[in-house]
N, C-alpha and C positions, 0 to 999 in steps of 0.2 A: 504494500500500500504506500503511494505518494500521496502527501496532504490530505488522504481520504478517499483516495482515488484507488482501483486498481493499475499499478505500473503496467503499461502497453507489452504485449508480450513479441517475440518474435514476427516479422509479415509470414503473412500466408501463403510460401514458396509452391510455386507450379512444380509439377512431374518434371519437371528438369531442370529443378532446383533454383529457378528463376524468381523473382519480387515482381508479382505483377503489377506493382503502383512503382515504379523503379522510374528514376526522373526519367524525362527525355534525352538528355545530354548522354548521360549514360548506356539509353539504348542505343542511340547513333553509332555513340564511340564502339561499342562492341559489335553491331553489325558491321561498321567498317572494317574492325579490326578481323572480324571472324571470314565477311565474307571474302577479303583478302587473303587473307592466310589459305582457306579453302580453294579457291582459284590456284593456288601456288603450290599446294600439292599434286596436282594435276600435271604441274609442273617439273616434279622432280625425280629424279635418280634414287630411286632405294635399292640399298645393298642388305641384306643378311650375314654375318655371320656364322651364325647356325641357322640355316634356312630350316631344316628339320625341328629342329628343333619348335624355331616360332610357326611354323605350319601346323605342329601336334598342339599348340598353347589355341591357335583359331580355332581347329578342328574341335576342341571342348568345348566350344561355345562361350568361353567364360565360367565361371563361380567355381574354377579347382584352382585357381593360383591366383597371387597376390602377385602384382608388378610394382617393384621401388626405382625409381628415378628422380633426379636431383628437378629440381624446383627451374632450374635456366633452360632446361630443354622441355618446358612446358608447353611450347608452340610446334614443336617437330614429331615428340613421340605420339603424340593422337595420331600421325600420318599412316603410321604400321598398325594400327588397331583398327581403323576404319571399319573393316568386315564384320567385326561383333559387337552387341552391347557391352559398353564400358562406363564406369561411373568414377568416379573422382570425388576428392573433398573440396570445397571451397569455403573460404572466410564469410561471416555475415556483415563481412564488411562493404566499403562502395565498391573496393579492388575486386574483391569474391565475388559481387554482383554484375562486374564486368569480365569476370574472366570466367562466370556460370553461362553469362548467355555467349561469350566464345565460346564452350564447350559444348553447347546446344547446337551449335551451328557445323560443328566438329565433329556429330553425331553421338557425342556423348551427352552425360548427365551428371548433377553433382549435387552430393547431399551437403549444407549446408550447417558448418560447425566448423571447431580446432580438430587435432586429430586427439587429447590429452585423453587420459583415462575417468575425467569426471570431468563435467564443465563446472565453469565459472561464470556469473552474470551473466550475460545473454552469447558467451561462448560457443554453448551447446557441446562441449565435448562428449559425452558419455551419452546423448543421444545421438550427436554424430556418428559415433559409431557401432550403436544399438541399428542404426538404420543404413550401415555398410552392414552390417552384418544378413539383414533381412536382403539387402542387394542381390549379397553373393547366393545367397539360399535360393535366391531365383533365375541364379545362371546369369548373373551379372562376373564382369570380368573387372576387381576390383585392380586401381592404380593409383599407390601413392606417390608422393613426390616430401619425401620425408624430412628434409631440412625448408620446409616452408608452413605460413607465405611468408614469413619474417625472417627466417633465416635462423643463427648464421648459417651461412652457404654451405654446402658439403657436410652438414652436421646430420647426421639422422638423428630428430625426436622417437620420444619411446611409443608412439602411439601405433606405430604399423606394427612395435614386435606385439604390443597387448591385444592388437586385432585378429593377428597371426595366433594366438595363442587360444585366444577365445573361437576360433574357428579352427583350427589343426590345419590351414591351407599353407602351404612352401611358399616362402617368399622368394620371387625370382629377382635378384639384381640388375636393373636395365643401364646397359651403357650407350651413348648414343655419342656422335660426332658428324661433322658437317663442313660442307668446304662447295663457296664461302660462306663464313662464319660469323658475320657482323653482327653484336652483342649492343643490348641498350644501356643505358648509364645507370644503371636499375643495383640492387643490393647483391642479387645474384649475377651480374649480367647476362640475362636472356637472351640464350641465341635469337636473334633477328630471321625468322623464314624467308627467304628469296627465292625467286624464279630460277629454273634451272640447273638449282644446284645439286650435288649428289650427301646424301645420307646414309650414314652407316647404324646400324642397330646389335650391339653386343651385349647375350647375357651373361652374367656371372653364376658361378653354382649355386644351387638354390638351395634355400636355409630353411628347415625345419625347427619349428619354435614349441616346447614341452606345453600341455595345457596347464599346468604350473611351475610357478616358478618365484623366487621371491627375489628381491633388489637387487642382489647380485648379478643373479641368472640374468636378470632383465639387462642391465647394464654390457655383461658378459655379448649376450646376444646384436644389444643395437650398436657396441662397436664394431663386431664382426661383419655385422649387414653394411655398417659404412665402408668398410676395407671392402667388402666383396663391390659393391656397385664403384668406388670409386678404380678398382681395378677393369672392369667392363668397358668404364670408360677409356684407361688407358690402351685397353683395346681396340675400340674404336676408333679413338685417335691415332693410334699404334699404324691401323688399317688406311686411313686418308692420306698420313704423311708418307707411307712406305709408296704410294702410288705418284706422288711429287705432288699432291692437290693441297691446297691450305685455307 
C-alpha cells in the first residue's frame, strides 16, 4: 500500500512478453531496430562448428537444453535459432521493453524479470523463472545470456545454474564470432549485425547441474559454465581469424 493506495503492480505483458501500453518512441525504436536486424540475416554467412551437433539441439524442438551466451552477441545468436520456438529473459525495464519486442520480431519470446533466485521489488526474479520453467515444459528452447542486462560482461550470474538445477536440463555453452564485427559503445559492446557478413557459432561441453546443491556447489558450477562459454568463444574466434577475416 502507497498512501492508501494499492502500489501499481507489474503491466500486463502480451504472449511475447511485450507492455502493450509501451510508449510510442519505444515501439518505433524497436521495430527499427528488429526489423533491420531481421533483413540482415537474410543476409549473412552462417558457419557451424558442430553442425551435428546444433542440427540434433533443432531437431528436439527445444525444452531439453538450456543455451548460455554472453549478453554482446544478443543480436547474432537469434540468427541460428530461427527454426524453433525460443524464449529468453528480459529486464522490466525500458531497455527489456525494447529489446522484448526485438525479440518478437526475431521470432522469439521473453519472459519478463532478473534471472536471481527470488525477486526483488518489481524484479520479478523467482517468477521469472517459475515461468522459464513452464516455457521449457512446453518445448520451449530456453537461452540465456548470463552476464546481463547489466553486466559485468563475461560474468555468468547464478540464475541459469539455479534454472539448470531446478529443471535437470544440460547447459550448452554458446560461442559465437563475426567478421565484421563492429561493436556499440554499450557496457558489453554488442556486436553490431551487418549485411553480408559471415558468423560463426561454437558450442562448448555441456554442463550438467545436481538438483541440489548448496553455495558452494553453486559457485563451483557458475565458474565452470563461464570458463566453458568463454572458451566456445575463443573458438569461434579461433575459426574467423584462422581464415584471414576480422
Amino acid at each position: 500500500m502507497i498512501g492508501g493506495k494499492t502500489a501499481p503492480g507489474p503491466p500486463a505483458y502480451d504472449d511475447k512478453g511485450r507492455n502493450p501500453d509501451a510508449p510510442i518512441p519505444v515501439r518505433l525504436a524497436a521495430g527499427c531496430i528488429g526489423w533491420t536486424i531481421r533483413a540482415i540475416y537474410t543476409t549473412v554467412r552462417y558457419e557451424f562448428l558442430q553442425p551435428e551437433l546444433h542440427a540434433r539441439i533443432l531437431a528436439l524442438s527445444g525444452g531439453m537444453s538450456i543455451g548460455a551466451v554472453w549478453h554482446r552477441h544478443v543480436g547474432i545468436v537469434p540468427g541460428f535459432f530461427r527454426p524453433i520456438p525460443w524464449v529468453g529473459l528480459a529486464s522490466r525495464s525500458r531497455d527489456g521493453e525494447i529489446l522484448a519486442r526485438i525479440m518478437a520480431i526475431l521470432k522469439g519470446r521473453c519472459v519478463r524479470g532478473s534471472s536471481g533466485k527470488a525477486g526483488a521489488g518489481n524484479k520479478g526474479g523467482g517468477s521469472a523463472i517459475r515461468a522459464l520453467v513452464k516455457e521449457s515444459e512446453m518445448g520451449q528452447q530456453v537461452i540465456f545470456t548470463p552476464d546481463g542486462p547489466t553486466g559485468p560482461p563475461e560474468k555468468v550470474k547464478p540464475g541459469v545454474i539455479f534454472f539448470a538445477s531446478l529443471t535437470g536440463l544440460p547447459i550448452y555453452p554458446i560461442g559465437a564470432a563475426c567478421a565484421p564485427s563492429p561493436c556499440l559503445p554499450t557496457w558489453d559492446r554488442t556486436v553490431l549485425p551487418v549485411p553480408f557478413a559471415r558468423w560463426v557459432l561454437a558450442y562448448g561441453r555441456p554442463m550438467e547441474v545436481p538438483r541440489s546443491m548448496d553455495d558452494g556447489g553453486l559457485e563451483i558450477h557458475r565458474a565452470e559454465l563461464e570458463r566453458r562459454i568463454l572458451a566456445a568463444n575463443e573458438r569461434a574466434q579461433a575459426s574467423i581469424q584462422s581464415s584471414g577475416d576480422r
